[in-house]
Each structure stands twice: as structure tokens, then as C-alpha cells.
MMTF fields as JSON, N, C-alpha, C and O atoms, coordinates in Angstrom:
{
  "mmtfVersion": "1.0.0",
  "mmtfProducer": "UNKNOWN",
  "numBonds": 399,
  "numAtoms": 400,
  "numGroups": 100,
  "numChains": 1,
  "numModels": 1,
  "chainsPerModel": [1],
  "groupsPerChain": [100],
  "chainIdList": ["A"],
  "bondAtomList": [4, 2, 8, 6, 12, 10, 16, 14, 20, 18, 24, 22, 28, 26, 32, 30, 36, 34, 40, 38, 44, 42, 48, 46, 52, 50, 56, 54, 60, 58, 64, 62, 68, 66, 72, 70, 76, 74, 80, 78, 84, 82, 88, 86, 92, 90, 96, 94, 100, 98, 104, 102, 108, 106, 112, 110, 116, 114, 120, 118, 124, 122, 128, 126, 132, 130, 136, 134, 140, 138, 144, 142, 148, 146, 152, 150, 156, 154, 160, 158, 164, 162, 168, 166, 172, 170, 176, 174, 180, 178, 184, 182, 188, 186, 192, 190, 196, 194, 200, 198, 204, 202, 208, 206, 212, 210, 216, 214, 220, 218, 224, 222, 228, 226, 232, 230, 236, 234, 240, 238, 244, 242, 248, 246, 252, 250, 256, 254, 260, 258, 264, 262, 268, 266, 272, 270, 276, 274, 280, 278, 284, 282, 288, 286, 292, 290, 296, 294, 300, 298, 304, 302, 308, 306, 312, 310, 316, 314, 320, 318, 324, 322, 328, 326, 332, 330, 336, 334, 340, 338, 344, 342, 348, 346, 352, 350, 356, 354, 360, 358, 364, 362, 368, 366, 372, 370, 376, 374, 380, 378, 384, 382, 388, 386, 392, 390, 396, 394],
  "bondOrderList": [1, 1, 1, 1, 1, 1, 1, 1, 1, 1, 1, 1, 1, 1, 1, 1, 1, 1, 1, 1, 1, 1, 1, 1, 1, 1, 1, 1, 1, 1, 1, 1, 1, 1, 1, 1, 1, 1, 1, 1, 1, 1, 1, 1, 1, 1, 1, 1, 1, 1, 1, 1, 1, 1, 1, 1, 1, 1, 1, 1, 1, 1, 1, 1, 1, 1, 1, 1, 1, 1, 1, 1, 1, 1, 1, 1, 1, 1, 1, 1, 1, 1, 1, 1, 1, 1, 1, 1, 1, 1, 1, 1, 1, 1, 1, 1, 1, 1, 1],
  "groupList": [{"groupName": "UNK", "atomNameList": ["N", "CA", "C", "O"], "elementList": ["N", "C", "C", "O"], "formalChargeList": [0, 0, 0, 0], "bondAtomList": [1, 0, 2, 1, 3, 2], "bondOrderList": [1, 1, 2], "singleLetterCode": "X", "chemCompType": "L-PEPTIDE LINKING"}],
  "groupTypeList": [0, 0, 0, 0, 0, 0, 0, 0, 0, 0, 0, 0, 0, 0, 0, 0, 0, 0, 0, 0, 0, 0, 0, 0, 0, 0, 0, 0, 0, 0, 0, 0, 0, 0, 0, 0, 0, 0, 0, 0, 0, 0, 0, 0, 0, 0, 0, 0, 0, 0, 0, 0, 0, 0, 0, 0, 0, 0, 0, 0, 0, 0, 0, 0, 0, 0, 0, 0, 0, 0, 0, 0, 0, 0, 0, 0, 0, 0, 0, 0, 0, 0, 0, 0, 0, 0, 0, 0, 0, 0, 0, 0, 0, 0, 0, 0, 0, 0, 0, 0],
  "groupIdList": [1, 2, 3, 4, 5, 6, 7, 8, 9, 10, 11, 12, 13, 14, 15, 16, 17, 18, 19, 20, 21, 22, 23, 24, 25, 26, 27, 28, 29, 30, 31, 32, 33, 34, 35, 36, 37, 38, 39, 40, 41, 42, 43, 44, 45, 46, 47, 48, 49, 50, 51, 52, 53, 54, 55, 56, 57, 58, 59, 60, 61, 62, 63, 64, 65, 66, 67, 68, 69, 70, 71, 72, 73, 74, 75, 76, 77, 78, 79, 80, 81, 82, 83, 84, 85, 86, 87, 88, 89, 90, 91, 92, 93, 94, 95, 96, 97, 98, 99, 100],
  "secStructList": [7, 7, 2, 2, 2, 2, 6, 6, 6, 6, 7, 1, 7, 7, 7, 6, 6, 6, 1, 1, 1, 1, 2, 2, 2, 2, 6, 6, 7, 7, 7, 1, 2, 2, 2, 2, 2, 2, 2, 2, 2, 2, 2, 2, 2, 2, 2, 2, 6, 6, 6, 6, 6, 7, 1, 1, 6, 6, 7, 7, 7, 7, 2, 2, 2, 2, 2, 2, 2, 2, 7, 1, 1, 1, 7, 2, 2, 2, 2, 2, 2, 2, 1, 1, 7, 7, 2, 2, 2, 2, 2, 2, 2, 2, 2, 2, 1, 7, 7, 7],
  "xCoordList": [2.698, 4.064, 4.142, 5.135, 3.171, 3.488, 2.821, 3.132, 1.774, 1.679, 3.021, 3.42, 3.826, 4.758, 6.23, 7.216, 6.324, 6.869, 6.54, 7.319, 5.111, 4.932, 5.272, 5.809, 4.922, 4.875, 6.125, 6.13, 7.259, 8.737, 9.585, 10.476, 8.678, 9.55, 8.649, 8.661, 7.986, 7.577, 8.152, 8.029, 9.057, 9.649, 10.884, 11.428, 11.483, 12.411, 12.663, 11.896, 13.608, 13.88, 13.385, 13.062, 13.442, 12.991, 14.148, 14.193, 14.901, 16.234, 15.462, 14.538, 15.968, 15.702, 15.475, 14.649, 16.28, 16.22, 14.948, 14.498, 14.286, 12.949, 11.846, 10.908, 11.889, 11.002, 10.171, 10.591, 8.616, 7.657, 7.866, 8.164, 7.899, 7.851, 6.949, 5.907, 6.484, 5.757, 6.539, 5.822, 8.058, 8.986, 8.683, 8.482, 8.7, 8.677, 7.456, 7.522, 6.398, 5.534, 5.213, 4.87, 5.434, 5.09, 6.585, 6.566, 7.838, 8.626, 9.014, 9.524, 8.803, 8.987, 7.686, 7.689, 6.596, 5.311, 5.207, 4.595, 6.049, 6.018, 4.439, 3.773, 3.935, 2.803, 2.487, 1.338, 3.623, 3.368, 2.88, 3.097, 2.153, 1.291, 1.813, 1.196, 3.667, 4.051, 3.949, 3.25, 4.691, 4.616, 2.855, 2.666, 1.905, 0.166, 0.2, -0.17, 0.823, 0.25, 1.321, 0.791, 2.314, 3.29, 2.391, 2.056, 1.97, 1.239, 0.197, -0.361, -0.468, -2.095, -1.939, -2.755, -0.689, -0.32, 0.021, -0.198, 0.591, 1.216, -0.424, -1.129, -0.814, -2.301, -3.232, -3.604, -3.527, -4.17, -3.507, -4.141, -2.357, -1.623, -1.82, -2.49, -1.603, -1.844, -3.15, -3.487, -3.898, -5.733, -6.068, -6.575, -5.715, -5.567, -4.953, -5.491, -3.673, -3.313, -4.183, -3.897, -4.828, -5.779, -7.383, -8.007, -7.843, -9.717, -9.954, -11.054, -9.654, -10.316, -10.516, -11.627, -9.382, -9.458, -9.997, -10.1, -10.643, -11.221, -12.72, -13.77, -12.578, -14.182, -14.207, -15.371, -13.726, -13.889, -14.526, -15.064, -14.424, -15.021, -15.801, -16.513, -15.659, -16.727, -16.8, -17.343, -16.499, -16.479, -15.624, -14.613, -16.285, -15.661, -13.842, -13.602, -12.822, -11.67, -11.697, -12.25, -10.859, -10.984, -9.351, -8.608, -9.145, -7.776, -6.6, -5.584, -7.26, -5.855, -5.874, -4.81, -7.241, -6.661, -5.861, -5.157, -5.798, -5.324, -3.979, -3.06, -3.797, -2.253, -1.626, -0.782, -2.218, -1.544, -1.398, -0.392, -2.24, -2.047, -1.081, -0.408, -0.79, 0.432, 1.942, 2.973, 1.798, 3.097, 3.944, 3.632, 5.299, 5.824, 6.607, 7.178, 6.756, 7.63, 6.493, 6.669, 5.716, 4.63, 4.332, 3.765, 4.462, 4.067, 2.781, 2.075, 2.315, 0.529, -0.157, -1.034, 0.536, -0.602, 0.0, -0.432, 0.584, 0.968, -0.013, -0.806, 0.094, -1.261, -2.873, -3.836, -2.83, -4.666, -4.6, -5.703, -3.938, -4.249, -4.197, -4.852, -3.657, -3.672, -5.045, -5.827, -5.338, -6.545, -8.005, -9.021, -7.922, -8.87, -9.452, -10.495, -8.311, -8.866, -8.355, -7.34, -8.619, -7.824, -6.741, -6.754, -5.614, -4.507, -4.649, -4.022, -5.869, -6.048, -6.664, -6.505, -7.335, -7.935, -6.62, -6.487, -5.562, -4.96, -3.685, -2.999, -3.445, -2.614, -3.147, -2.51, -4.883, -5.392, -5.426, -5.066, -5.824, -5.258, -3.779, -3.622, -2.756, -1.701, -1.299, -0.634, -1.983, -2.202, -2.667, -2.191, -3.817, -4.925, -3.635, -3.217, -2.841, -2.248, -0.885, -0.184, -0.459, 1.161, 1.233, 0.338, 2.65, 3.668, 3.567, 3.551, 3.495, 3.52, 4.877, 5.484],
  "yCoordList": [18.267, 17.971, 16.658, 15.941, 16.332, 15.133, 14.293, 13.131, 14.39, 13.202, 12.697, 11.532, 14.128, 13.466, 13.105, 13.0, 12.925, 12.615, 11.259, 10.365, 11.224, 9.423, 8.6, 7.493, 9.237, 8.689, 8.249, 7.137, 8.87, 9.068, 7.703, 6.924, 7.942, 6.59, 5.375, 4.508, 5.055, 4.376, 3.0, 1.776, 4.329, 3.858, 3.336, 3.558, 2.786, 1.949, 0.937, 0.589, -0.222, -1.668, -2.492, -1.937, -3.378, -4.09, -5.153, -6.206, -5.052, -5.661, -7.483, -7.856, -7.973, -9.391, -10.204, -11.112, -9.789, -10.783, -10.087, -10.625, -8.848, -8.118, -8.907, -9.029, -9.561, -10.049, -11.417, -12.306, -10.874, -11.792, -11.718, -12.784, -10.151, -9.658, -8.902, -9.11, -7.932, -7.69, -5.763, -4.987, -5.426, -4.397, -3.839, -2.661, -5.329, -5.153, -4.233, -3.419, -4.51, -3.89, -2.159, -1.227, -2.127, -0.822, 0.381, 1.612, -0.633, 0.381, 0.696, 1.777, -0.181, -0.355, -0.217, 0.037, -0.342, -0.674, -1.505, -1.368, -2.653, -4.031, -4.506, -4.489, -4.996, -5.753, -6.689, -6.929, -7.397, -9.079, -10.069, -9.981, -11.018, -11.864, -12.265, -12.125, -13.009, -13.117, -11.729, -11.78, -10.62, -9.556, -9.305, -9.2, -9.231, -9.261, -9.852, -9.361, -11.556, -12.564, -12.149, -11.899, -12.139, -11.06, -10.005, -9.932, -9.063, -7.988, -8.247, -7.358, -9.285, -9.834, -10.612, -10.415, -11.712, -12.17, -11.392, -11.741, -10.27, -9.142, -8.705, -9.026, -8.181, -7.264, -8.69, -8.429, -9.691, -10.507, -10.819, -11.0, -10.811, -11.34, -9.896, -10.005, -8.849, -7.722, -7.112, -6.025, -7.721, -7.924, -9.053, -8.765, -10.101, -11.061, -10.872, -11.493, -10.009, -9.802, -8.497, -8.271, -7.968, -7.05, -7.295, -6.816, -8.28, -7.947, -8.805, -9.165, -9.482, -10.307, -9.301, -9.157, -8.468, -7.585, -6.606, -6.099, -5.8, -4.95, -4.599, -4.743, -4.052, -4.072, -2.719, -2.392, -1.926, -0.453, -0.075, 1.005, -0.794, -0.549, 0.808, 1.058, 1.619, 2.94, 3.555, 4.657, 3.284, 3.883, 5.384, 5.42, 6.636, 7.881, 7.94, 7.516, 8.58, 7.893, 9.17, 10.258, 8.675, 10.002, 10.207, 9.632, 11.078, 11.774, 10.879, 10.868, 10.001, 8.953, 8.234, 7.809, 7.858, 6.896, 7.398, 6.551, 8.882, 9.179, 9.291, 8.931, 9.815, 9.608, 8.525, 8.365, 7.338, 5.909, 5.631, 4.988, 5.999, 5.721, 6.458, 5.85, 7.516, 8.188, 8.098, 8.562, 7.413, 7.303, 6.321, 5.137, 6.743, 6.191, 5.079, 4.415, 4.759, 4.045, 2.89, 2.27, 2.46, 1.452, 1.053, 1.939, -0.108, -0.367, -0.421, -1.241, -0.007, 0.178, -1.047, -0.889, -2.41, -3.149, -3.403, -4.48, -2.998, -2.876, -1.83, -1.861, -1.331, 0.205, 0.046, 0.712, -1.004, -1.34, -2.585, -3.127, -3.149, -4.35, -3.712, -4.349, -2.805, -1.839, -1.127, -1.418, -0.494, 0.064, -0.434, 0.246, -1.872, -2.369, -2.431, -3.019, -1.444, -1.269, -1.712, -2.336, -1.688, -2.399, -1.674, -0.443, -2.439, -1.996, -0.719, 0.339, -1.315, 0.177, 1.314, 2.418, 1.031, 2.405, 3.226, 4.42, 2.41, 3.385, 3.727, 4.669, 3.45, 3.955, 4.755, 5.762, 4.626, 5.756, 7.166, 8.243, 6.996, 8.109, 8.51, 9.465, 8.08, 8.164, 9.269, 10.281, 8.753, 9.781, 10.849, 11.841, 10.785, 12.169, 12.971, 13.969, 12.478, 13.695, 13.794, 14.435, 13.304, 13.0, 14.16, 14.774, 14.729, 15.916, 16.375, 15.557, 17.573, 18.601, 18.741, 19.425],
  "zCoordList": [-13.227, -12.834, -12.072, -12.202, -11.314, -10.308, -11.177, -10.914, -12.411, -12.975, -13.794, -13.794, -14.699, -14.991, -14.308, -15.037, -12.905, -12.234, -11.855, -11.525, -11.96, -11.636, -12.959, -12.98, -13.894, -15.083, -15.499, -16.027, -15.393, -15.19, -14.401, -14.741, -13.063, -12.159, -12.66, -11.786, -13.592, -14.223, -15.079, -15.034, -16.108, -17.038, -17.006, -15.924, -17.695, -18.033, -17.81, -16.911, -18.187, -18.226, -16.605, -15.555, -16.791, -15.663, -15.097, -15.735, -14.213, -14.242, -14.116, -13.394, -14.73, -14.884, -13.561, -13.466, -12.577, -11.16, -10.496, -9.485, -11.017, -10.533, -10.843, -10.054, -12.145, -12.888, -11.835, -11.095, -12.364, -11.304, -10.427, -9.887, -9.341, -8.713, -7.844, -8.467, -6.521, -6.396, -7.062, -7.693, -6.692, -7.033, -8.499, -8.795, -9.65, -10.908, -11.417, -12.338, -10.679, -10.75, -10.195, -10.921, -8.798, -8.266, -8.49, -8.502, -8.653, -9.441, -10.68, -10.976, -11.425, -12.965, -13.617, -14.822, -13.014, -14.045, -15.062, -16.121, -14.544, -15.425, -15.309, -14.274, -16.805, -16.32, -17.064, -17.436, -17.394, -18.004, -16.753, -15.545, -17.509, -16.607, -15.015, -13.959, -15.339, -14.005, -12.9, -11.888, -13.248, -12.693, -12.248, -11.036, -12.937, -12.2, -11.265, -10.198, -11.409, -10.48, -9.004, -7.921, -9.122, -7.675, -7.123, -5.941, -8.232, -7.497, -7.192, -6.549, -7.407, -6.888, -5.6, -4.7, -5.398, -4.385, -3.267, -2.107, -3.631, -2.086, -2.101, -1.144, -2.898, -2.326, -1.619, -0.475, -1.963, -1.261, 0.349, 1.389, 0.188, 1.634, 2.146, 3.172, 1.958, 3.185, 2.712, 3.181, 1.83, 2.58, 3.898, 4.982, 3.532, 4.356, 5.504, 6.421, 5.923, 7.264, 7.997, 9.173, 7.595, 7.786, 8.217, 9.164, 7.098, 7.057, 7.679, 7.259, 8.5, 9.882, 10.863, 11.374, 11.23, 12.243, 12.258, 13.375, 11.009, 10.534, 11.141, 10.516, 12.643, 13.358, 12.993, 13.225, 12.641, 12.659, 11.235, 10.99, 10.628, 8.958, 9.039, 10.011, 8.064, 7.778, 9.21, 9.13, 10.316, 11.516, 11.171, 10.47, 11.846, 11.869, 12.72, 13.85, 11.766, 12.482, 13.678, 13.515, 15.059, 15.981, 15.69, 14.895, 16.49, 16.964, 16.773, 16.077, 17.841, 18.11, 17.158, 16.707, 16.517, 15.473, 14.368, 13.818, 13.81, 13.053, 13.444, 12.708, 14.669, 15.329, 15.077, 14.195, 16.241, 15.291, 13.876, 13.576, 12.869, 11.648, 11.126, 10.294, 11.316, 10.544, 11.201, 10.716, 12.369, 12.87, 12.267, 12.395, 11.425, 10.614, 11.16, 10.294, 12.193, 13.046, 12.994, 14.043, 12.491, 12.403, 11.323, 10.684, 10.646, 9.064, 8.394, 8.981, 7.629, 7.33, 8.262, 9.111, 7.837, 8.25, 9.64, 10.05, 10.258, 12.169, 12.574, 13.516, 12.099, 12.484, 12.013, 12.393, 11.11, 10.547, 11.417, 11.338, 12.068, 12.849, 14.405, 15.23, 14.776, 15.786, 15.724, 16.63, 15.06, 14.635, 14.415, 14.559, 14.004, 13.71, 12.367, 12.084, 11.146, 10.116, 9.235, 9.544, 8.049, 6.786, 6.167, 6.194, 5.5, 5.165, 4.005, 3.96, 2.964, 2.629, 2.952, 2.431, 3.78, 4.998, 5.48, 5.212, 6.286, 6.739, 5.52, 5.917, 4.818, 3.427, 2.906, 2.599, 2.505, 2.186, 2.997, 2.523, 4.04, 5.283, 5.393, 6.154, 4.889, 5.114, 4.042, 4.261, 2.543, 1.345, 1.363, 0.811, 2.101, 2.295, 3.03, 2.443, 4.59, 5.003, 4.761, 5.544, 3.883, 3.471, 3.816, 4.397, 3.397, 3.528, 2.238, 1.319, 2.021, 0.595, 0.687, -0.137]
}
């Protein structure tokens, strides 16, 4: 069910002013060349605002860090630069304890 629910918000047209986008991509699943190069540019810039600060790498997360990381009032990479960790560390943590 939730694959075809992803599969679903997937599909359809790509409104033209989306196009070569970083949107075109993660809401439409556009993936002509401009649309890649948008979505390669956002993932490099919030690697880049992240992996300098990243001292915690593979470090065991404690309490608080998981506290800070899921507090929604903080944007992934406000909380991996808070944290010390990378933007997909704490997104991935954010997945592991989402809401059912």
C-alpha cells in the first residue's frame, strides 16, 4: 500500500515553471537531465552545509541527540549542524522514528 502510494504521488505532468527544478524532481519524479542537475545541486549544497561540521560521524546517538533531531521546529540541516552530524544522518533518524 505505501509503495503504491509513493508510486502514485509520483505521477503525472510536470507543470512547466517546475521544470529544472529541485520540486520537479522529489514531487513529480521528473528525471530529464535539467531536473538531475537541480536535484544534484540541492543534495550537494545541504551536503556542503553539513560535512564540515560533522565531528560526530558513526558516533552512538544519546537521548538528547535524538531529542534535538526530531524536534520539528528545527530544519534537518539546523539540527545536523546543532548536532554535529550530517544532513542525512539526521533525516535518516527522522525516518527510522516518523509517526505511523
Amino acid at each position: 500500500m505505501a509503495r503504491a502510494r509513493w508510486l502514485g504521488r509520483l505521477q503525472g505532468k510536470v507543470p512547466e515553471h517546475l521544470h529544472g527544478t529541485y520540486t520537479a524532481v522529489s514531487r513529480y519524479g521528473c528525471l530529464c537531465p535539467r531536473c538531475r542537475d537541480a536535484a544534484e545541486a540541492e543534495r550537494e549544497r545541504r551536503q556542503e552545509a553539513t560535512r564540515h561540521k560533522a565531528v560526530n560521524y558513526k558516533a552512538p546517538w544519546t537521548d538528547c541527540d535524538i531529542e534535538i533531531a526530531l524536534d520539528r521546529n528545527l530544519t534537518v540541516i539546523e539540527a545536523a549542524q546543532r548536532l554535529g552530524r550530517t544532513h542525512s544522518s539526521v533525516r535518516a533518524l527522522r525516518y527510522k522514528y516518523r509517526e505511523a
